[in-house]
Every structure is written in C-alpha cells, then in structure tokens.
Backbone as CSV, one residue per row, in Angstrom:
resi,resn,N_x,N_y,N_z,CA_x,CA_y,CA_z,C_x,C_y,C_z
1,UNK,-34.541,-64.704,30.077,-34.050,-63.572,30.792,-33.216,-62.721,29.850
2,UNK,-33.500,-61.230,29.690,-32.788,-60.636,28.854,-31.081,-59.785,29.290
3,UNK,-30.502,-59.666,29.039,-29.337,-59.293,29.314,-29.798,-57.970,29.836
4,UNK,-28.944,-57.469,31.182,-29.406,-56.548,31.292,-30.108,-55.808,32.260
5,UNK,-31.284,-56.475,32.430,-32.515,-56.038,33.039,-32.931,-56.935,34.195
6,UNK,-33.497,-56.631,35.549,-33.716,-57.502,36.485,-35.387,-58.135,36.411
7,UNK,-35.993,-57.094,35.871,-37.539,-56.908,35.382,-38.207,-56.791,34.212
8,UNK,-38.615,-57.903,33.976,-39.424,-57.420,32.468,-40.563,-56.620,32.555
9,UNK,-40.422,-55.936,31.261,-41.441,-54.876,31.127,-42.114,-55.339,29.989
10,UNK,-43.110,-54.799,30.346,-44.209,-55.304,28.999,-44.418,-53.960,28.217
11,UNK,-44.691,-52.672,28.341,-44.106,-51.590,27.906,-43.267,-51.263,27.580
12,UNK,-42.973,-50.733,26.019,-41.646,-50.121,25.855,-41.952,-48.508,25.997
13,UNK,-41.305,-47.634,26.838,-41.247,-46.122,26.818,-40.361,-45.459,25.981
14,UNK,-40.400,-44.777,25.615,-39.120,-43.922,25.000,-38.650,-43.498,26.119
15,UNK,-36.959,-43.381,25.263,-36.084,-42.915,26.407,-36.100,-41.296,26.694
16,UNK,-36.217,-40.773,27.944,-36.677,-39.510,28.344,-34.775,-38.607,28.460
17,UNK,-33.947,-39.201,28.385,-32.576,-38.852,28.080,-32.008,-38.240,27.101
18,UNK,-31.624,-37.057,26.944,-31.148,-36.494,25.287,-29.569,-36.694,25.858
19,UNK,-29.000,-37.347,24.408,-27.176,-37.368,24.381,-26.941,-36.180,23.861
20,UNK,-25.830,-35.384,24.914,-25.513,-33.718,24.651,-24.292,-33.955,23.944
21,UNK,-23.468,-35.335,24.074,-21.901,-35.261,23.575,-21.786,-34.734,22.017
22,UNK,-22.869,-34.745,21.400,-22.515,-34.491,20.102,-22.784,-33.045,19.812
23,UNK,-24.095,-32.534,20.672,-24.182,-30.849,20.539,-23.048,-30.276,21.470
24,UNK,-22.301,-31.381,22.562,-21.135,-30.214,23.252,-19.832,-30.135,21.924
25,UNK,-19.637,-31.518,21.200,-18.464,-31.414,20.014,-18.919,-30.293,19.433
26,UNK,-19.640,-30.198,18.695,-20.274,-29.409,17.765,-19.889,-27.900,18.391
27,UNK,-20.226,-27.564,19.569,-19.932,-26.192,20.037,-18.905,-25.833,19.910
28,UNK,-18.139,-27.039,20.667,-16.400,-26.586,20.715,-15.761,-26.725,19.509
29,UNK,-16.296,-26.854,18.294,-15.723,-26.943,17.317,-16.047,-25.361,16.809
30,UNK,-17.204,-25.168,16.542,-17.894,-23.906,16.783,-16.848,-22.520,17.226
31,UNK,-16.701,-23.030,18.300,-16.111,-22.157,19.879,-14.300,-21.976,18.877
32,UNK,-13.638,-23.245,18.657,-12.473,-22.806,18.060,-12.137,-22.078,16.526
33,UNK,-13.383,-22.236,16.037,-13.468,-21.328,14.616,-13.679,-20.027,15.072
34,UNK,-14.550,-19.568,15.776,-14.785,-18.125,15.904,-13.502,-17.989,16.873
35,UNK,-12.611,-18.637,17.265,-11.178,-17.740,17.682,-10.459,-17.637,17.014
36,UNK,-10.490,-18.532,15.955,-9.266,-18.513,14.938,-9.805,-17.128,14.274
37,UNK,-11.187,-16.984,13.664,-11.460,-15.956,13.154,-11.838,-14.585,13.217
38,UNK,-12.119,-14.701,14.859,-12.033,-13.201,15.204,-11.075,-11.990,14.548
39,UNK,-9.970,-12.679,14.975,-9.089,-11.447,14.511,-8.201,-11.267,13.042
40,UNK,-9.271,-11.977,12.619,-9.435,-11.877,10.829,-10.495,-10.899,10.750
41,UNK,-11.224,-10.690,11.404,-12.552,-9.811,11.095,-12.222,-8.413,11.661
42,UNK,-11.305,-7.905,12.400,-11.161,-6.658,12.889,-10.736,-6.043,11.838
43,UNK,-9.901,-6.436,10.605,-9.726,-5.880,9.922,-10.662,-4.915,8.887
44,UNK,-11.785,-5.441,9.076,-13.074,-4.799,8.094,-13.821,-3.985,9.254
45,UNK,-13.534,-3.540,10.109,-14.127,-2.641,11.130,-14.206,-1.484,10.780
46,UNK,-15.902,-0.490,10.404,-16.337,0.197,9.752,-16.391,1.412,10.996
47,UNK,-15.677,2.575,10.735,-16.496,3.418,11.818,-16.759,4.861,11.136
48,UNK,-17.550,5.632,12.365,-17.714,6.633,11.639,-17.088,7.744,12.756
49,UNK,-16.024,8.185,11.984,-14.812,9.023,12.423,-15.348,10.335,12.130
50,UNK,-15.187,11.150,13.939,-15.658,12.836,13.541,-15.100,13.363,12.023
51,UNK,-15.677,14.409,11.494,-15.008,15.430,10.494,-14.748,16.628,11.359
52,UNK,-13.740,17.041,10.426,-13.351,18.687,11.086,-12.894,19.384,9.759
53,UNK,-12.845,20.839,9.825,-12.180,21.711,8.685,-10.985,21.786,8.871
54,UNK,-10.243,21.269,7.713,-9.113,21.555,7.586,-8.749,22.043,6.724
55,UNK,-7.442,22.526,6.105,-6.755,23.258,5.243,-6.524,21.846,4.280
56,UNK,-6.996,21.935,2.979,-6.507,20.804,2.074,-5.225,21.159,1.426
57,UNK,-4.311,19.793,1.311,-2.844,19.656,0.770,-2.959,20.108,-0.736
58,UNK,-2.477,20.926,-1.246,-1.840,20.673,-3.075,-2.188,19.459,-3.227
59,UNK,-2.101,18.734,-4.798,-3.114,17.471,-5.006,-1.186,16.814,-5.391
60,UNK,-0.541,18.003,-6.402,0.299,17.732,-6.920,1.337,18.584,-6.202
61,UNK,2.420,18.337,-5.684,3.370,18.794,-4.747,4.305,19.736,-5.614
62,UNK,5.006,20.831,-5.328,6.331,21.099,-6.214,6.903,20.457,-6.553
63,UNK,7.731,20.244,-7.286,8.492,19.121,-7.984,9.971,19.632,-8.374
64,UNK,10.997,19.074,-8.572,12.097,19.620,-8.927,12.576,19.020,-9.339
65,UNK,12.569,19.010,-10.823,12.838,18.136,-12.130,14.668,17.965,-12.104
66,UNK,15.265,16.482,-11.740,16.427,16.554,-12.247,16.684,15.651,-13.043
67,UNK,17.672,15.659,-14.421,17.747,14.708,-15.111,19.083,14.629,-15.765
68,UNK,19.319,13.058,-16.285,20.526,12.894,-16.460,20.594,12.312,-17.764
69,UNK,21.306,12.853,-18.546,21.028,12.485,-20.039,22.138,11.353,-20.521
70,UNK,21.823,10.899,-21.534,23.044,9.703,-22.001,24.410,10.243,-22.385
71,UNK,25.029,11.619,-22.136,26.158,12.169,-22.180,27.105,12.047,-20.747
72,UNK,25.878,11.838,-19.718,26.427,12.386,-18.277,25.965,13.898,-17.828
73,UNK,24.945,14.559,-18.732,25.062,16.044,-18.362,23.859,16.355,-17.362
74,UNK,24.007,16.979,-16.036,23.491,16.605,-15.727,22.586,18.390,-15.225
75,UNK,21.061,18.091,-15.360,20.493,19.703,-14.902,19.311,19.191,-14.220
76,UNK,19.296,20.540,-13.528,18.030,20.825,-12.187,17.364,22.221,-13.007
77,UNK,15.932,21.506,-12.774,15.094,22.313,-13.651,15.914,23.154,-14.862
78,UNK,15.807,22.146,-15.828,16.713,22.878,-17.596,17.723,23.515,-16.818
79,UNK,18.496,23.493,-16.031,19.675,24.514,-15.990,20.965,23.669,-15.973
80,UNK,22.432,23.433,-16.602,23.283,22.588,-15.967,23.560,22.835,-14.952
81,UNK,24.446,21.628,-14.356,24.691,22.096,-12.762,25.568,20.652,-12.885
82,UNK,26.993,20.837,-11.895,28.153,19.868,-11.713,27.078,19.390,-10.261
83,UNK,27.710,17.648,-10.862,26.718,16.581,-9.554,27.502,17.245,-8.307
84,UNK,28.653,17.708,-8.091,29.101,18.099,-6.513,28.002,19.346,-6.144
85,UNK,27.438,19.789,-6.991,26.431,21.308,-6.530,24.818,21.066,-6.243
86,UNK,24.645,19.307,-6.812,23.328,19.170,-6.266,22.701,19.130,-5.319
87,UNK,23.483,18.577,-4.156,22.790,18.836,-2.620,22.298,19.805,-2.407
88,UNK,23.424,21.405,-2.625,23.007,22.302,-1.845,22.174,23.290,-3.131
89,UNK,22.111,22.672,-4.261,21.018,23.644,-5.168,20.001,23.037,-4.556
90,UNK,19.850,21.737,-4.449,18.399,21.088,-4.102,17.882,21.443,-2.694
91,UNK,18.678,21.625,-2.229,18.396,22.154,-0.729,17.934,23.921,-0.680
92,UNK,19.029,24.537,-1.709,18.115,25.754,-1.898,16.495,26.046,-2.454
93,UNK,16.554,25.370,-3.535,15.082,25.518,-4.207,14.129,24.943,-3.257
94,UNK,14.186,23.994,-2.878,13.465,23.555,-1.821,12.874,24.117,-0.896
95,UNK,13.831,24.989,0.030,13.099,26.392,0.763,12.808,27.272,-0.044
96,UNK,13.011,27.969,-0.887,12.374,29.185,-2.141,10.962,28.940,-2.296
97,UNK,11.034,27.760,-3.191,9.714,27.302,-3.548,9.136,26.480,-2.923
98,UNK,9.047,25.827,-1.708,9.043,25.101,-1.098,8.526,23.618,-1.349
99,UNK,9.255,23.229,-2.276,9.098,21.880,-3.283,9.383,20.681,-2.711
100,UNK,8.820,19.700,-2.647,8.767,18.363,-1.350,9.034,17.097,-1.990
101,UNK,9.092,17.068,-3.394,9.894,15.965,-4.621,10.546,16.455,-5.556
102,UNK,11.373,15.597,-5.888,12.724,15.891,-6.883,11.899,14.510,-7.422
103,UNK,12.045,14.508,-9.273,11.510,13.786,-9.874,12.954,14.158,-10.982
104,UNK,13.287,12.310,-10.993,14.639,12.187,-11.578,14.598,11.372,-12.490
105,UNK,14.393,12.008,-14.142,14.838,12.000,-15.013,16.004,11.374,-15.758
106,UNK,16.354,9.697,-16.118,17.131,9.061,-16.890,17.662,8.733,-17.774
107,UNK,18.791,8.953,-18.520,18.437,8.430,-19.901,18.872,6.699,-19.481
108,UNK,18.397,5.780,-20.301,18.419,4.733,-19.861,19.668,4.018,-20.342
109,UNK,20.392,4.556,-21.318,21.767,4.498,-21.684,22.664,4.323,-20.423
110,UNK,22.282,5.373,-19.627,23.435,6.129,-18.499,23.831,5.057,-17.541
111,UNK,25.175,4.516,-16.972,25.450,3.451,-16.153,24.674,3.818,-14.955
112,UNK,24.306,2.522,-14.119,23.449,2.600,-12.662,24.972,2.999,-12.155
113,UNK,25.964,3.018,-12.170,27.157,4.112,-11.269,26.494,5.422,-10.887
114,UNK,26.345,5.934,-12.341,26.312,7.596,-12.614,25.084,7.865,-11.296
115,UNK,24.155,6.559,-11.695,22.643,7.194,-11.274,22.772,7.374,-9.767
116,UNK,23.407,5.845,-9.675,23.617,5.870,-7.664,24.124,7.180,-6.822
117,UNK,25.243,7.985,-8.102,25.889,9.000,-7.729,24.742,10.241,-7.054
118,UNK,23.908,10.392,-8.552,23.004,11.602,-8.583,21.945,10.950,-7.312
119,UNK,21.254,9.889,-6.946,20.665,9.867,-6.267,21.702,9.317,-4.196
120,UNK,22.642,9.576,-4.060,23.153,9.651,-3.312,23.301,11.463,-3.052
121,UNK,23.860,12.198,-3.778,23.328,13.545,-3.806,22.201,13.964,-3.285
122,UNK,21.173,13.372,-3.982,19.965,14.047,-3.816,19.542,13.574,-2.169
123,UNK,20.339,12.589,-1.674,19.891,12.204,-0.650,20.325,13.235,0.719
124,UNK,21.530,13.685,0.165,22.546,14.387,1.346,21.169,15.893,1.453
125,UNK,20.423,15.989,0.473,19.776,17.477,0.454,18.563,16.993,1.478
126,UNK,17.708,18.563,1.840,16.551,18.135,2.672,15.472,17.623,2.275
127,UNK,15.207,17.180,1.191,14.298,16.467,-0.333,14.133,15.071,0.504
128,UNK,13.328,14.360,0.613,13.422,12.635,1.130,12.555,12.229,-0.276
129,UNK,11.756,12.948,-1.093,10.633,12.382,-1.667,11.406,12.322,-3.308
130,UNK,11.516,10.881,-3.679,12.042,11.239,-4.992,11.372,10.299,-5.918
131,UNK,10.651,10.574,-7.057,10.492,9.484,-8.170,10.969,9.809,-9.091
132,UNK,11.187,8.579,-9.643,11.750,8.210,-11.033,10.971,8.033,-12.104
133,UNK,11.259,8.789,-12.909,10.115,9.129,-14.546,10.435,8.028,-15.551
134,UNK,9.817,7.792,-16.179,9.329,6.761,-17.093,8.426,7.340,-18.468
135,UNK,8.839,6.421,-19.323,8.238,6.706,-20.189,7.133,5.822,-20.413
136,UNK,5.955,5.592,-20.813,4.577,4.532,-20.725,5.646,4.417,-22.410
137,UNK,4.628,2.454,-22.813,4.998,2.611,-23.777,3.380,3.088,-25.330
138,UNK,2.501,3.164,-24.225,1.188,3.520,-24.755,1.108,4.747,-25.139
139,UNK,0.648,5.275,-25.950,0.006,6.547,-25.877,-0.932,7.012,-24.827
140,UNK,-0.877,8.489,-24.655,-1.825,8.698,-23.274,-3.320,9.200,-23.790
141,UNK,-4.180,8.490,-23.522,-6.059,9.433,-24.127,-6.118,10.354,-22.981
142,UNK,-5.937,11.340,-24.050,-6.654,12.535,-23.094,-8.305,12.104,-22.078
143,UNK,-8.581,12.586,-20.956,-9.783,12.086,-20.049,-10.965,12.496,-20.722
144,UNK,-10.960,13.900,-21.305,-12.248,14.112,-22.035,-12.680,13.505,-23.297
145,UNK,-11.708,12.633,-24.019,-11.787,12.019,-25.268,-13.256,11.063,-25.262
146,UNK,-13.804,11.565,-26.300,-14.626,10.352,-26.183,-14.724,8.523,-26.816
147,UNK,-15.214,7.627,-25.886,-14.531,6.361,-26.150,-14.921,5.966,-27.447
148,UNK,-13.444,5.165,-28.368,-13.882,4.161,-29.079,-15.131,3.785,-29.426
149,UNK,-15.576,3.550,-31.066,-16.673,3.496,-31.049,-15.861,2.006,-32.247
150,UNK,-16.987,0.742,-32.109,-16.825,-0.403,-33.047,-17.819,-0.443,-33.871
C-alpha cells in the first residue's frame, strides 16, 4: 500500500495543475521595481513644447566693470570713485545704460575686508547680477585658429 493513495493506479498521468506561486513572486517583485522606478523616469520626459516669436535677449548683457586694485583704489568703468559713492553710481548707470551685471575686478593682493566692503555696496544698488573676473592661467586660442598639427 503506498502512502497516500486509497487506489492504485496502473497509469501514471501527468499532473494537469500549473504552480502559479512562483510566477505570482516573480510579478510582485516585478510590480515593486517599476514603483521604485517610475519616478526616476519622469525625469527624461521628452515633449514637444509649442514655439512662438519672440523678441531674443542680448547674448552678452551690459556690464559695469568695477575693480579694485592692490592699492585700495577703487573705479567704475576706468573712472575713480570713493566706495561710499558706489551704490548710487551703480544704480545710476544702470538705468542710463541699462546694464544688468557689475563684473568685479580684484587684485588678489587686496584683503577679503576691502572686497566684502565693495561687494556689500554693490549690493545696496539695483544690480543683483555680479561676477567675479579671473584670470585663466592658459593662454586663450582664438576660435578661428586652426588646430595643432603633430
């Protein structure tokens, strides 16, 4: 008598039963990757956004060169000028020419005091846009140059 069974069979059938437990794991494993990753993928969402005519910006904005040399002396566009007069020169040129960065000029000598000063100034004016110039230590190739040849 075999364990089991009340009837022997003299036929063996295949079993007509499919086990789903391993294709339901499989899904839900499935099922929790694409949530984790959905909203990793919105980020690369391609569309195609109407055009319209518009008026294009200047590429390069006015600018209003101020700089401070390793003496302390300090000028707005080549002119001197005492740091108490920079707000409201910078605030003038600004409407004249209607210039939207102040580009500030260091000598690198000069204490970060002095500088905090001049750029606390520049802050009190209607200017918000300011960078700081640098020197590369490369030489610059002109764009039309033609390249290196070995």
């Amino acid at each position: 008598m075999a364990f089991g069974e009340f009837e022997k069979r003299n036929t063996h059938t295949p079993m007509g039963d499919i086990n789903v437990t391993p294709l339901v794991d499989v899904m839900l494993v499935l099922l929790v990757i694409f949530i984790i990753a959905a909203p990793l993928m919105t980020g690369a969402l391609h569309m195609d956004l109407p055009q319209a005519d518009v008026a294009t910006s200047p590429v390069n904005p006015a600018q209003i060169e101020v700089a401070l040399d390793s003496a302390g002396k300090l000028t707005v566009d080549a002119q001197a000028m005492p740091v108490e007069q920079l707000a409201a020169a910078l605030s003038l040129r600004a409407q004249a020419a209607q210039a939207s960065e102040v580009q500030l000029k260091v000598d690198k000598t000069v204490p970060y005091g002095k500088v905090a000063e001049v750029m606390a100034e520049i802050q009190k004016s209607e200017l918000r846009s300011v960078s700081l110039a640098v020197q590369s230590a490369a030489p610059k190739i002109p764009p039309n140059s033609p390249p290196a040849r070995n």
